[in-house]
KEMAR-82549 format. One line per field, with one value per residue (C-alpha): residue number from 0; residue in three letters; y negated, z negated, x. Coordinates in Angstrom, 1 decimal, always signed. Layout:
num <- [NUM_...]
residuo <- [ALA_...]
c2 <- [Y_...]
c3 <- [Z_...]
c1 <- [X_...]
! end
This chain:
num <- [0_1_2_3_4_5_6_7_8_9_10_11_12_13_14_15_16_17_18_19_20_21_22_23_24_25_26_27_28_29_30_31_32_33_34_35_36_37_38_39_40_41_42_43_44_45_46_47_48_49_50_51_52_53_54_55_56_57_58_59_60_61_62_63_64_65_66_67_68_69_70_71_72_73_74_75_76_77_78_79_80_81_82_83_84_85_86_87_88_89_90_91_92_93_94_95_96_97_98_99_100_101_102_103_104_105_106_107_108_109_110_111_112_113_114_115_116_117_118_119_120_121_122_123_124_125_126_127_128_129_130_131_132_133_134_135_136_137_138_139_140_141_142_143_144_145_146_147_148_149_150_151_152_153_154_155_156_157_158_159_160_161_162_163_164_165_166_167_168_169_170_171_172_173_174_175_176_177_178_179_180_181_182_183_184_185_186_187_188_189_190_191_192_193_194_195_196_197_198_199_200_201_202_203_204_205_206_207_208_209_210_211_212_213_214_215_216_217_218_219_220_221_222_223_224_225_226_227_228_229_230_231_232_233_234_235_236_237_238_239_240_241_242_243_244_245_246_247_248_249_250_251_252_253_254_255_256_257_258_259_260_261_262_263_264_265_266_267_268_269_270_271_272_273_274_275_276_277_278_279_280_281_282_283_284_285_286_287_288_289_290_291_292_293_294_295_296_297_298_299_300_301_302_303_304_305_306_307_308_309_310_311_312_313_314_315_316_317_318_319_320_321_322_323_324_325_326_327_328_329_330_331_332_333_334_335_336_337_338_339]
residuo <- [UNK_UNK_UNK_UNK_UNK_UNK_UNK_UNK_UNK_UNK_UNK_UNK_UNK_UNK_UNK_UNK_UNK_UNK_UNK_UNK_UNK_UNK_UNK_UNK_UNK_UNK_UNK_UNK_UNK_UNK_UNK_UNK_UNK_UNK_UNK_UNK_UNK_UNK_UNK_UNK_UNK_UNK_UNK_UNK_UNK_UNK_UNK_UNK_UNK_UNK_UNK_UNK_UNK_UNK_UNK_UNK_UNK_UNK_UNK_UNK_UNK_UNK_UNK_UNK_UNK_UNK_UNK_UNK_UNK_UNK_UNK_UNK_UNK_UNK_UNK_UNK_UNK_UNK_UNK_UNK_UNK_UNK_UNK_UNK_UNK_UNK_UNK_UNK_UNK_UNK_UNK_UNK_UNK_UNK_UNK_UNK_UNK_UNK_UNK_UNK_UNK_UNK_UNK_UNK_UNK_UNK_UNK_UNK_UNK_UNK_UNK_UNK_UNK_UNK_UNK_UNK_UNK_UNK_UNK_UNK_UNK_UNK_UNK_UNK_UNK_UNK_UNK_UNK_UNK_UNK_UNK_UNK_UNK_UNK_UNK_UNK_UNK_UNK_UNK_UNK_UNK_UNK_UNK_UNK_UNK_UNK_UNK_UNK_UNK_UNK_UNK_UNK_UNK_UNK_UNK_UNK_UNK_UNK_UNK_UNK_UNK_UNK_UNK_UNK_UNK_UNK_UNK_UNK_UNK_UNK_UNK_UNK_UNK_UNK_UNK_UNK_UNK_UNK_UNK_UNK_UNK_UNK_UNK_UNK_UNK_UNK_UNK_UNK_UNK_UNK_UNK_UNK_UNK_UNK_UNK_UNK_UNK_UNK_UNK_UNK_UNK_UNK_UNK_UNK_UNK_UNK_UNK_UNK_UNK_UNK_UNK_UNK_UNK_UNK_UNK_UNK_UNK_UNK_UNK_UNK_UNK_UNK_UNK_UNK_UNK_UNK_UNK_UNK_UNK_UNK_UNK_UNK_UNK_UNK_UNK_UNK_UNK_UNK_UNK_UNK_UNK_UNK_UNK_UNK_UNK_UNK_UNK_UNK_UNK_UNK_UNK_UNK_UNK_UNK_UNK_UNK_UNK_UNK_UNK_UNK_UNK_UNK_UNK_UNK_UNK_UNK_UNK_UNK_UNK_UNK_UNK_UNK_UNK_UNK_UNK_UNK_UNK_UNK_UNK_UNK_UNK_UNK_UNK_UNK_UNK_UNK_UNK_UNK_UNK_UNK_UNK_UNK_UNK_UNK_UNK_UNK_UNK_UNK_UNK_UNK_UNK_UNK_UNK_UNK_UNK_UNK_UNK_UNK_UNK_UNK_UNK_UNK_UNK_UNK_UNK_UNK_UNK_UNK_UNK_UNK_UNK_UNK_UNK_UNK_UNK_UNK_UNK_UNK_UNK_UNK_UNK_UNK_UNK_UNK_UNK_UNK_UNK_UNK_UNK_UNK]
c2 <- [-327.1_-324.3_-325.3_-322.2_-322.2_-319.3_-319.2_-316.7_-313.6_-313.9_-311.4_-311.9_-311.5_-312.1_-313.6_-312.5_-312.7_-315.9_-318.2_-316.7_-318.5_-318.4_-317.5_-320.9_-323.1_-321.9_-320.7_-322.5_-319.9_-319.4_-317.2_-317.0_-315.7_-316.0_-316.1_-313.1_-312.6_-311.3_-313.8_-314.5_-316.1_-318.4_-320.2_-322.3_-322.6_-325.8_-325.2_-326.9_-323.9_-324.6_-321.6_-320.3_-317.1_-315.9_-313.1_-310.9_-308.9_-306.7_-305.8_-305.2_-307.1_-309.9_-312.5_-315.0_-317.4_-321.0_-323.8_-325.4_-327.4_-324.5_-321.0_-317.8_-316.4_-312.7_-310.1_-310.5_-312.6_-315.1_-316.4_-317.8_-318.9_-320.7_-322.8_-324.3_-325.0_-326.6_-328.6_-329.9_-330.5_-332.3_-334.7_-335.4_-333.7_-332.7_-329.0_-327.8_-325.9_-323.4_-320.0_-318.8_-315.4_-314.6_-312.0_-310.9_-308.9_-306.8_-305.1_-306.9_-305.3_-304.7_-307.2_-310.0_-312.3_-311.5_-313.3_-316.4_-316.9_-315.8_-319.0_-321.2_-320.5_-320.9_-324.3_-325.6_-324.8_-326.7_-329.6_-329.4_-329.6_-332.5_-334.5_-334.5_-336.3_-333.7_-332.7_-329.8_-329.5_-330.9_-328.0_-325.6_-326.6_-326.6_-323.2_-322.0_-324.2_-322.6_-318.7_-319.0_-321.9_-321.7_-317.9_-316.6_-314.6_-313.5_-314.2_-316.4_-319.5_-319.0_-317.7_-320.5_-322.4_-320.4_-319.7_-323.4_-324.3_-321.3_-320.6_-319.4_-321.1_-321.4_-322.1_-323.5_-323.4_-325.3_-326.8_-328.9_-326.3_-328.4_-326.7_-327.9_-325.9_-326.0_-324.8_-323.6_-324.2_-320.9_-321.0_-318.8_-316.2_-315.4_-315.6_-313.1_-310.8_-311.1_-310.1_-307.7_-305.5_-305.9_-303.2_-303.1_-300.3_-299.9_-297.2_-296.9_-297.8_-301.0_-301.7_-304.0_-306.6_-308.1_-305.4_-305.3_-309.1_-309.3_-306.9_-309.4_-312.1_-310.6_-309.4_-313.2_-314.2_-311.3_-312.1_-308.7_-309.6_-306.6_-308.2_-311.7_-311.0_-308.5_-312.7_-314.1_-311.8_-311.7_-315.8_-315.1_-312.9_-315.8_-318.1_-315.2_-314.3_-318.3_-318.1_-315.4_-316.4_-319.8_-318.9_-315.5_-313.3_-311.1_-307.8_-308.8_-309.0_-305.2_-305.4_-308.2_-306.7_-303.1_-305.1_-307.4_-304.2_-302.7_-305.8_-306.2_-302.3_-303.8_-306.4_-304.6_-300.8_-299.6_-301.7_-298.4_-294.8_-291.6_-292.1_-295.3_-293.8_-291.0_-293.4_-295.3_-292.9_-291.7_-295.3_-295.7_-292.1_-292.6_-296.0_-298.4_-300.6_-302.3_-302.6_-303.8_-303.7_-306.3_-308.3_-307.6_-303.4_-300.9_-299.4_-301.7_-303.5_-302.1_-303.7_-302.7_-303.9_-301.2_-302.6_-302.0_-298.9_-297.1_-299.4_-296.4_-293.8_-295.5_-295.8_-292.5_-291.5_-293.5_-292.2_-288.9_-290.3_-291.0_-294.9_-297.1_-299.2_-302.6_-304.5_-308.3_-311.5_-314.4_-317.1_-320.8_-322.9_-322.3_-323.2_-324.3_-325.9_-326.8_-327.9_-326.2]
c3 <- [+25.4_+23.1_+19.5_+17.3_+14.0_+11.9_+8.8_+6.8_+4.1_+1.0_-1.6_-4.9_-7.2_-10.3_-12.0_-10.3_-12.2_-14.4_-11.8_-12.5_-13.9_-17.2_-18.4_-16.0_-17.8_-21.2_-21.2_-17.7_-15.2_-12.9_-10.3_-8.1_-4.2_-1.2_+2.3_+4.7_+8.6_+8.8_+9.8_+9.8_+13.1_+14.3_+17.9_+18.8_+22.0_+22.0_+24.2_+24.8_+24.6_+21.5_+20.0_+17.7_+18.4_+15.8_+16.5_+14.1_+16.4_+14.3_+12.6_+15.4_+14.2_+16.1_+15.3_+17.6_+16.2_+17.5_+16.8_+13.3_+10.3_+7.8_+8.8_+6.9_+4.1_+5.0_+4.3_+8.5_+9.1_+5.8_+5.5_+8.8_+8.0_+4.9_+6.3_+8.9_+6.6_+4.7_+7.2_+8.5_+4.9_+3.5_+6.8_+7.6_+11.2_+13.1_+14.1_+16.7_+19.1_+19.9_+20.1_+17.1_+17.5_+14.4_+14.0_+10.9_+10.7_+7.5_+6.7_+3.8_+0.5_+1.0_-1.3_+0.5_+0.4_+3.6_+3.2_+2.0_+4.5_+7.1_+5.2_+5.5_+8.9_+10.0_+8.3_+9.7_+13.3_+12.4_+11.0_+14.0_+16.5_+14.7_+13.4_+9.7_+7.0_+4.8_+3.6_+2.2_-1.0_+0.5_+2.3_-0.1_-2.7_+0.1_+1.0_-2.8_-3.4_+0.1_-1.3_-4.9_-5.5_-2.1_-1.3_-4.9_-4.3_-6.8_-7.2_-8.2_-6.6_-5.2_-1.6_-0.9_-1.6_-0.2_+3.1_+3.6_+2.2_+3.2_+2.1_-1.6_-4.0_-8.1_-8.3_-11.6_-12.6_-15.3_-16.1_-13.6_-10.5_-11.4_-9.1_-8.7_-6.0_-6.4_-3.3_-4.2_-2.0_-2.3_-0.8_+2.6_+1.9_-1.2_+0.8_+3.4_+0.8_-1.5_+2.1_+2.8_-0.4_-0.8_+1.0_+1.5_+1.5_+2.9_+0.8_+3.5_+1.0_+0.1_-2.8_-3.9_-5.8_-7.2_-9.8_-11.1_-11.3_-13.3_-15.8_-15.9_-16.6_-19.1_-21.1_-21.6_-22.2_-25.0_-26.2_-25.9_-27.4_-25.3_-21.9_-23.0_-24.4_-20.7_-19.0_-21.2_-20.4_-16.5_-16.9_-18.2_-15.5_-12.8_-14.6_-15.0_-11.5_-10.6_-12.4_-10.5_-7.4_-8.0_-9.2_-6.9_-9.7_-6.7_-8.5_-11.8_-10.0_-9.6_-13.7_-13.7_-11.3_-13.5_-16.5_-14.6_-13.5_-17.0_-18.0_-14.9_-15.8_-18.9_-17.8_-16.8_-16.0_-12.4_-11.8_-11.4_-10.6_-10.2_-6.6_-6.8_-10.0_-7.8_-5.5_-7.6_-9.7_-6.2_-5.8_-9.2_-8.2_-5.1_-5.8_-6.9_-9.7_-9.6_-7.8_-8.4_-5.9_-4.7_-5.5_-7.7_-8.0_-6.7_-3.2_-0.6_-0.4_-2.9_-3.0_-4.2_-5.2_-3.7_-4.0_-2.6_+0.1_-1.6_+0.6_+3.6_+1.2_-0.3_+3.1_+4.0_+1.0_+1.0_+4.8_+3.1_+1.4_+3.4_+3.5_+5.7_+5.9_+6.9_+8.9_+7.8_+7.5_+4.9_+6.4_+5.0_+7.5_+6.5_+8.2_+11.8_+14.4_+17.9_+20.8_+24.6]
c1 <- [+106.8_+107.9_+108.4_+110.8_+112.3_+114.1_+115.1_+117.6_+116.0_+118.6_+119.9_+119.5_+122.9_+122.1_+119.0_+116.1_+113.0_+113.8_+112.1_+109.0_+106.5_+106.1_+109.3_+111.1_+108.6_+109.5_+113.1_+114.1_+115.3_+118.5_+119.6_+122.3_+121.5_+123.0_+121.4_+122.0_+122.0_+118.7_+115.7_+112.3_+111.2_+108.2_+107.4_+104.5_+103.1_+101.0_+97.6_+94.5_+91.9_+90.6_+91.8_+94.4_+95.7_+98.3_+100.5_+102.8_+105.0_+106.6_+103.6_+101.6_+99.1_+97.0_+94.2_+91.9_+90.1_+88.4_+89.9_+89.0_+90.2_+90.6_+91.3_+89.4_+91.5_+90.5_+93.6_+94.4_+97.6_+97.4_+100.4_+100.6_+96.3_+97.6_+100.1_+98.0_+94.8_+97.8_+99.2_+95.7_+94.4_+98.1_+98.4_+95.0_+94.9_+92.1_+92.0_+95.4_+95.1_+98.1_+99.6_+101.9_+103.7_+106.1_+108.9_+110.9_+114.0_+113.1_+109.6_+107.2_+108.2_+111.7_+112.8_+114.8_+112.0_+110.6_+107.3_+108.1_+111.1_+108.3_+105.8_+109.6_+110.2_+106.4_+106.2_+109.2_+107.9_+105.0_+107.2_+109.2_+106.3_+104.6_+107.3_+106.6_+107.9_+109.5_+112.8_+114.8_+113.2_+110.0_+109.3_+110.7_+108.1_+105.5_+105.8_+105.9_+102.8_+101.0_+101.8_+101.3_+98.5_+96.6_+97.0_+97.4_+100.1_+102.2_+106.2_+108.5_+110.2_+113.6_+113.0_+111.1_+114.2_+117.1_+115.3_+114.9_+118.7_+120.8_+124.1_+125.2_+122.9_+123.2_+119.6_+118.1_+114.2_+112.1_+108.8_+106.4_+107.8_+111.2_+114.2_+117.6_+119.9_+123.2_+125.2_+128.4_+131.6_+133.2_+137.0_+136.6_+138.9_+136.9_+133.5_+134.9_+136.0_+132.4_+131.0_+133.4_+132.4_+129.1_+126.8_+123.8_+121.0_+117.6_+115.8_+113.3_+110.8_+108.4_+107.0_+104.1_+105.9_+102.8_+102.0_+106.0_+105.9_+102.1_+103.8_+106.7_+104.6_+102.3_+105.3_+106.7_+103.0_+102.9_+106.2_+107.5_+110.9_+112.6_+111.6_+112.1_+116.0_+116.4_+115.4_+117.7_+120.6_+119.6_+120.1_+123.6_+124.7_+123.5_+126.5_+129.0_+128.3_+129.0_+132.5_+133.3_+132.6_+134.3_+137.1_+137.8_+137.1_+135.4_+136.0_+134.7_+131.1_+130.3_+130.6_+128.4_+126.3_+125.6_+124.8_+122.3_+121.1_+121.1_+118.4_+116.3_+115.5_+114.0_+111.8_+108.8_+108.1_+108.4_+111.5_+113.2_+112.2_+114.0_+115.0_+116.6_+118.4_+120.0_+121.0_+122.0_+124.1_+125.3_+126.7_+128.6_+130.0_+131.8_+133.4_+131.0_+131.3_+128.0_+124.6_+120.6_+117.9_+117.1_+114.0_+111.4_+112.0_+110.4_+111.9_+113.1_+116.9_+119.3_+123.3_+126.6_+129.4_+132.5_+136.3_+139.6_+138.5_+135.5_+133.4_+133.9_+132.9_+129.9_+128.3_+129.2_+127.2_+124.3_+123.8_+123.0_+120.7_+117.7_+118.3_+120.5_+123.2_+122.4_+125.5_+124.7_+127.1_+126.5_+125.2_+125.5_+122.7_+119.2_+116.1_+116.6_+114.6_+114.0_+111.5_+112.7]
! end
């Protein structure tokens, strides 16, 4: 028997950084993001050894261990550790024994939410192979709940969610890890065309979002009133950008887009740094009318927003530029799985 799951990385639009904690419990966050052709993958291997042996493929990284009820927390393949001392401890189980090997489309730190969606799509392999009782938001909350209470890791809550729903999500975010996910039904002429003009940009960096995002928190715990209004303005653009995309306002987004931008920049310090400002100046140059990175800042995914033609010349620009176009397609079905 061979258990496998996947489940889509997203792109934040507009938003990002209001459903962090504790600005969502305050002020109430909402972003607006939209799942992306680019997964993280997980397949079990049930064995009767008595070990575990966890694999990341694309890390090259490897781990053997007996098998047990709660797996060492030790810097060496966590996320995958975390979810099975979570499963075991949440359903009562006694210790499995099996062979997990994991896979992910994008490198950790690049800003499309690659390690929860890794944490979504490892948990839904488990919930495939041993028929558990959970839904949708069930296992969103679980994963958020596994990476920031169990593992201590820092971030905020939509990837969780928009790995496990998929599609184009107006997400909203409030008090007692509250979330509400709105998918929106976009006519398919103006989907094709929001996917047509967005590009997206590898800047062949990662970053540690943890230290960007501690910043981000201490800031709304300090009630710096620059970073708090940049929230409340990023919140804004999550409902312009929903009006646009509703109503085929497509071209109004790159606007929307560059004044998102403007705020994130002002959330925290190292949101932003010279390089991604000459790329991003490249951008607006040659035909762009909008762009952010994606995810917390740093390095990592950037987007753009290019109209009519300048689409061509964007990417033959930000080839030059030491990054790299990434083909993707939105993608509306989110977590997936199934037992061969």
């Amino acid at each position: 028997m061979i258990i496998r799951s996947k489940a889509p990385l997203r792109i934040g639009l507009a938003g990002g950084g209001t459903d962090v904690s504790p600005y969502s419990d305050i002020y109430g966050g909402a972003i607006l993001n939209a799942t992306i052709s680019l997964y993280a993958y997980a397949t079990i291997f049930p064995t009767t050894t008595n070990k575990i042996n966890i694999h990341a493929i694309d890390r090259n990284e490897k781990n053997e261990l007996e098998s047990a009820s709660i797996l060492p927390i030790n810097g060496q393949l966590d996320l995958a550790k975390g979810v099975y001392n979570r499963i075991v401890k949440e359903f009562n189980l006694q210790p499995l024994s099996f062979d997990l090997s994991t896979y992910v489309d994008a490198p950790a730190g690049s800003g499309l939410g690659s390690s929860s969606t890794l944490v979504v799509a490892i948990l839904g392999a488990f919930v495939e192979w041993l028929k558990l009782p959970l839904g949708e938001y069930d296992i969103a909350h679980l994963a958020y709940s596994i990476e920031r209470e169990d593992l201590q890791m820092q971030g905020g809550k939509q990837d969780q969610y928009a790995a496990t729903f998929g599609g184009v999500n107006y997400m909203e975010f409030y008090g007692n890890d509250k979330v509400i996910v709105n998918p929106l039904r976009i006519k398919e002429k103006y989907a094709h065309e929001l996917e047509h003009n967005l590009v997206l940009f590898y800047t062949q960096t990662s970053r540690l979002s943890s230290e960007i995002i501690k910043q981000q928190q201490s800031n709304v715990t300090s009630k710096n009133e620059k970073s708090i209004e940049a929230m409340h303005q990023l919140k804004e653009q999550s409902i312009l950008m929903k009006e646009a995309i509703l109503k085929g306002n497509i071209d109004s987004i790159g606007e929307i887009l560059h004044n998102g931008w403007l705020h994130k920049k002002q959330m925290a310090d190292g949101i932003s740094n010279a390089s991604i400002d000459t790329i991003y100046d490249a951008a607006m140059a040659c035909g762009a009318t909008g762009g952010k990175i994606s995810g917390a800042g740093g390095g990592g995914f950037m987007i753009f927003y290019a109209p009519y033609i300048h689409k061509y010349k964007l990417i033959e620009t930000l080839n030059t530029l030491g990054g790299k176009v990434m083909p993707y397609s939105l993608t509306n079905i989110g977590l997936t799985s199934w037992t061969i």
